[in-house]
C-alpha positions, 0 to 999 in steps of 0.5 A: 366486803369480801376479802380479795386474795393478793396472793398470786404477787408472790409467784410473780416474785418467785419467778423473777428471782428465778429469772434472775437466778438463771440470769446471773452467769460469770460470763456476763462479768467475764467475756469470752478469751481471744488471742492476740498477739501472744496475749491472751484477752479477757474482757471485764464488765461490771453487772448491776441488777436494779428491780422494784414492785409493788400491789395494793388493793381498795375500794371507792366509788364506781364511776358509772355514777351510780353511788355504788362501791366497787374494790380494785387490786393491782401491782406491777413490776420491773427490773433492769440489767445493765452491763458495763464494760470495765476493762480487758485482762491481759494475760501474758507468759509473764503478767497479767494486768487489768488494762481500765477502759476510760469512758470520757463521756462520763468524765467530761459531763460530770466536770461539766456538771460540777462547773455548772453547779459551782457558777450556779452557786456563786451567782446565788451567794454572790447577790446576797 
């Protein structure tokens, strides 16, 4: 069996750090200053970068039904960028403060959750 070359994932790799090189700017954690009232506002968020790849090569028989041996090569890959907003810099002549921007959707469905994870548990133990 000839050998195949698998080499052309790294510049796929190479490119995706590039991307993400040029991606990745303090304005994507730092928005753009208004002013209101006197103060100036600053809106802050937090960035997360998620990425995954993979390639792989073999052989096996062709599915023509012809007992033939045939090879394949593949890979693939993706990421995700997801920005989410933290809170508001507030900068005065006297202070500045991070105002927190709660999200309740998450607060109330993680208590859901764990309400419903203790109810779950207890009907289990409580039959033994």
């Amino acid at each position: 069996m000839d050998e195949m070359d698998i080499g052309g994932s790294t510049t796929v790799i190479n490119q995706i750090i590039d991307r993400v090189k040029n991606a990745a700017r303090v304005e994507l954690v730092y928005g753009e200053s208004r002013e209101v009232h006197g103060k100036t506002i600053i809106p802050v968020a937090m960035v997360g970068y998620v990425f995954g790849g993979g390639e792989g090569s073999g052989t096996g028989p062709h599915h023509n039904g012809s007992g033939e041996i045939s090879a394949g090569i593949g890979g693939g890959g993706g990421g995700m960028v997801r920005v989410l907003p933290v809170g508001v810099l507030e900068v005065t002549d006297y202070e500045t403060r991070l105002v927190p921007i709660i999200d309740w959707t998450r607060i109330i469905t993680t208590g859901l959750t764990a309400v419903g994870v203790y109810l779950a548990l207890r009907t289990i133990f409580k039959k033994r």
